[in-house]
C-alpha positions in Angstrom: 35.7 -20.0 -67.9 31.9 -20.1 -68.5 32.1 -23.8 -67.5 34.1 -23.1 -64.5 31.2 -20.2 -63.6 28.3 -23.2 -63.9 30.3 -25.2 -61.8 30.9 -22.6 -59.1 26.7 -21.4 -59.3 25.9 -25.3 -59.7 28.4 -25.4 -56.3 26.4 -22.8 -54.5 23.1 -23.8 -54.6 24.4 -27.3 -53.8 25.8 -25.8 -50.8 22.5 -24.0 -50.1 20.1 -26.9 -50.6 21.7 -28.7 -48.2 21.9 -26.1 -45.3 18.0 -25.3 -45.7 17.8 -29.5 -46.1 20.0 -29.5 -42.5 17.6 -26.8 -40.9 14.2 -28.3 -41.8 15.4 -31.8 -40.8 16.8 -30.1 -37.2 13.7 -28.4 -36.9 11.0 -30.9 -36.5 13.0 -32.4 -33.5 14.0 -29.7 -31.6 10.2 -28.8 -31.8 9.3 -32.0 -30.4 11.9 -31.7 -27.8 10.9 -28.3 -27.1 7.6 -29.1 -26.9 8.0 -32.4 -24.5 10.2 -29.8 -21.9 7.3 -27.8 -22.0 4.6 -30.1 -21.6 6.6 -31.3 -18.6 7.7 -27.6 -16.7 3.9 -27.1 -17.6 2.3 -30.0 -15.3 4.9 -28.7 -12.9 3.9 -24.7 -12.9 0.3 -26.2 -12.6 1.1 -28.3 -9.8 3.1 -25.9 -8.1 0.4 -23.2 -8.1 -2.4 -25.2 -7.4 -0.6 -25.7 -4.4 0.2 -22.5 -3.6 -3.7 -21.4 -4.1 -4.7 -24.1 -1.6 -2.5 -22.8 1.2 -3.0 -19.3 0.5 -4.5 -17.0 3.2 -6.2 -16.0 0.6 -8.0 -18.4 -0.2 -8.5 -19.5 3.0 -10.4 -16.0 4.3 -12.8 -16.5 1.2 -13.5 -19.8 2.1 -14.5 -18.7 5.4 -16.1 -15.7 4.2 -18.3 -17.4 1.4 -18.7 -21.3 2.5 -22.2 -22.1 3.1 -20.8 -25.2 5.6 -23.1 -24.7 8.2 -19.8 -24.5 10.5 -18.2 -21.8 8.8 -21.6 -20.4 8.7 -21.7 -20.6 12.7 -18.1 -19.3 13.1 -19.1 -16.6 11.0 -21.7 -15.8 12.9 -19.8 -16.0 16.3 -17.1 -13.4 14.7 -19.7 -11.0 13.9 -20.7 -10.6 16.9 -17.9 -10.9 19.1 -16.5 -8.2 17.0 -19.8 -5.9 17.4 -19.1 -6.6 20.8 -15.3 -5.7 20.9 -16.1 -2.4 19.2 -18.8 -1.5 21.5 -16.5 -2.0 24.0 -14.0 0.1 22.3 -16.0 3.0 22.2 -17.3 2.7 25.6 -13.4 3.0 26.6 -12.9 5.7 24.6 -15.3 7.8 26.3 -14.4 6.8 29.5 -11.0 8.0 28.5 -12.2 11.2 26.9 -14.1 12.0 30.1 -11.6 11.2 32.8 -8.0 10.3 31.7 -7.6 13.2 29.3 -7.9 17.0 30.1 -10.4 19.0 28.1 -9.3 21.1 26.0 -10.6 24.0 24.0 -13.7 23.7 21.7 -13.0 25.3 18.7 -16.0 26.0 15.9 -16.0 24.5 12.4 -15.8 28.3 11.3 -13.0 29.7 13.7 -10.9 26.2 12.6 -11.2 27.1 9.3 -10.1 31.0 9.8 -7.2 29.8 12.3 -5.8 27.4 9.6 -6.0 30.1 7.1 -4.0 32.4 9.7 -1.2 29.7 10.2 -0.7 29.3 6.6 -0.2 32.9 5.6 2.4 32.8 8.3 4.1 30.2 7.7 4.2 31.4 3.3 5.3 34.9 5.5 8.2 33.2 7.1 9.1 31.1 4.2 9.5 33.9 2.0 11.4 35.8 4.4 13.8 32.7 4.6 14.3 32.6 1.4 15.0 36.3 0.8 17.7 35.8 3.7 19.3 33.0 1.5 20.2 35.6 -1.1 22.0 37.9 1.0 25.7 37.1 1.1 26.1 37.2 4.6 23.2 34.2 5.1 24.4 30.9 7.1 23.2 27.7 8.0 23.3 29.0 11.6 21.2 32.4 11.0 18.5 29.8 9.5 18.8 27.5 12.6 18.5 30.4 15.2 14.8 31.2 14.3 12.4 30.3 16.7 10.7 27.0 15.7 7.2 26.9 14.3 4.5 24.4 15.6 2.0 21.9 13.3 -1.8 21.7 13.9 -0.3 17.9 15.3 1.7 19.8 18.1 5.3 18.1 16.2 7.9 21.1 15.4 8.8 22.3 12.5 11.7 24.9 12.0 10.8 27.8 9.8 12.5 26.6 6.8 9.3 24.5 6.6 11.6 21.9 8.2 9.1 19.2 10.6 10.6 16.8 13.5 8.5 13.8 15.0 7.5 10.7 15.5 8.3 8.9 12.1 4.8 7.2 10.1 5.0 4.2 9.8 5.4 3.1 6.2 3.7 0.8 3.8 4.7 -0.9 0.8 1.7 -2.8 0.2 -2.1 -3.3 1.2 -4.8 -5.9 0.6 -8.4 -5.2 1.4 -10.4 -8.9 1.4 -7.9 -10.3 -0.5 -7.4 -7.7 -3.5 -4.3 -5.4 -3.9 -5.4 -1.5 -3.0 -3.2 1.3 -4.2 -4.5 4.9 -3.4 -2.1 7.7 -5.6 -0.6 11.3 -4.6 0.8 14.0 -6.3 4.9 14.2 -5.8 6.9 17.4 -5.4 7.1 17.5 -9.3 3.4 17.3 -9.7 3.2 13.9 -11.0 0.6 11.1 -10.1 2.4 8.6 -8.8 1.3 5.4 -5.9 1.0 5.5 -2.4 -0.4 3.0 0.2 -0.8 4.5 3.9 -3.1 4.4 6.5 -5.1 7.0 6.1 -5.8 6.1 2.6 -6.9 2.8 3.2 -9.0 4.2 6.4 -10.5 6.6 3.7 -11.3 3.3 1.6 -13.4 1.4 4.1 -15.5 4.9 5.0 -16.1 5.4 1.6 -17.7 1.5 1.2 -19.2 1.9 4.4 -21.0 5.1 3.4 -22.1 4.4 -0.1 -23.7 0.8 2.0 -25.4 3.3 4.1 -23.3 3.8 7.2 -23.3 7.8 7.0 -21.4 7.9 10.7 -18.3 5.5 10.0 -15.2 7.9 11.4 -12.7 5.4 10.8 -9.3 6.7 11.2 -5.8 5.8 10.5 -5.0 5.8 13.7 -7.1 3.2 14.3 -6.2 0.7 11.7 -2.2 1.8 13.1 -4.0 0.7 16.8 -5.5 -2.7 15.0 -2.2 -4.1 13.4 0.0 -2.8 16.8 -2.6 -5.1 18.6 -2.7 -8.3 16.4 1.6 -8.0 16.3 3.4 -5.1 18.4 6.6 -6.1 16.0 4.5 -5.5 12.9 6.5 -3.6 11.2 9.7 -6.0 11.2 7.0 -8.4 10.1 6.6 -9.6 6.3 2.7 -9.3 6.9 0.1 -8.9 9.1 -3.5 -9.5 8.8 -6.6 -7.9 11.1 -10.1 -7.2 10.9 -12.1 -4.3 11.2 -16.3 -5.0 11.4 -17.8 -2.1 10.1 -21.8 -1.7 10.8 -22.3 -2.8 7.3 -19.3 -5.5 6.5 -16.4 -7.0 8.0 -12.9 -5.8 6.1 -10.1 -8.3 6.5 -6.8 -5.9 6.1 -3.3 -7.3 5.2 -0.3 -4.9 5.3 3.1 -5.1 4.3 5.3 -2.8 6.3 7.9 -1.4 4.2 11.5 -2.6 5.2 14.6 -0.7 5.8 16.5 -1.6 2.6 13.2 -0.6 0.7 
């Protein structure tokens, strides 16, 4: 029996030897192997991507923006000044418009503005709770609710009294570039959480706070404008994947890319 144990231990560590013996010899190879595929996918990848960098926009618009080719350096100088021009123009029309196309309406002080906001918000909290009081009573319906009167915004759009709002829709983002680099402003959501948003009037916010810290106290850029900018370069922006526009500022030019959000997003 003892003999018959040896045998069996002497058996097993046969057995054993030879599977670690099979693994290191299978090793080595399939290293090799593994590391010629890589090599290989590697020059690819590198290929691939510095193809990709070379036909970027990207990399095209600093180009442009940095080359000291004394071509780039002309064009450069011709699109600063045709777009000085083009927004001196802009304002002039928008005066013009101001002053004859659209009826004046009432001047209100920065004071009374603030005291007529103030106003409109109790209100509206006044008719909000008094909604929601109603919905506790059991003879509340949907069509009690939609009976109310409808309240206005500040934007003239209607809202019913529910806190409910009806308009033209915003158009959405789901991505922005400003000269190239990703911009991302955040919000608070309904839970209180900090969470990302790209819009218009973030990114408008963006370029007047560079513009301001380089000196230009007076920039009133607007989203409204950069909405006016992207609907002029491509009136089917938003079906588009991208569109790019400038904006000169007084103390830099911005090169914007958006990405309108799709449907399915």
């Amino acid at each position: 029996m003892t003999s018959t144990l040896r045998d069996s231990t002497t058996q097993h560590k046969s057995t054993t030897y030879r599977k670690d013996h099979i693994m290191s010899t299978l090793l080595a190879p399939l290293a090799e192997a593994i590391s010629t595929i890589a090599a290989d996918a590697n020059r690819i990848a590198s290929r691939v991507a510095a193809a990709n960098e070379k036909q970027s926009g990207k990399l095209i618009f600093e180009t442009i923006k940095t080359s000291e080719d004394p071509k780039i350096v002309k064009f450069r100088e011709f699109e600063e000044t045709a777009l000085a021009k083009v927004e001196a123009a802009r304002k002039q029309v928008e005066e013009y418009v101001k002053a004859n196309l659209i009826p004046a309406g009432e001047t209100i002080s920065d004071e009374e503005l603030e005291t007529l906001k103030s106003q409109h918000k109790d209100m509206r909290a006044k008719v909000k709770a008094a909604t929601d009081l109603a919905k506790m009573q059991p003879d509340y319906t949907e069509e009690w609710l939609k009976s109310l009167p409808e309240m206005l915004t500040f934007r003239g759009n209607v809202g019913k009294s529910s806190g409910s709002q009806t308009g033209v829709a915003r158009p959405r983002l789901s991505g922005v570039e400003i000269d190239g680099v990703n911009f991302v402003s955040t919000k608070k959501d309904k839970d209180g959480n900090v969470v990302p948003s790209v819009t218009f009037t973030a990114v408008a916010a963006e370029i007047v706070k560079r513009e301001k810290a380089a000196g230009n106290k007076d920039c009133t850029l607007t989203a409204a404008d950069l909405f006016a900018a992207a609907e002029a370069t491509n009136s089917d922006w938003r079906n588009a994947s991208s569109v790019e526009f400038s904006y000169a500022g007084k103390t830099a030019n911005y090169m914007l890319t958006v990405f309108p959000q799709q449907a399915s997003e």
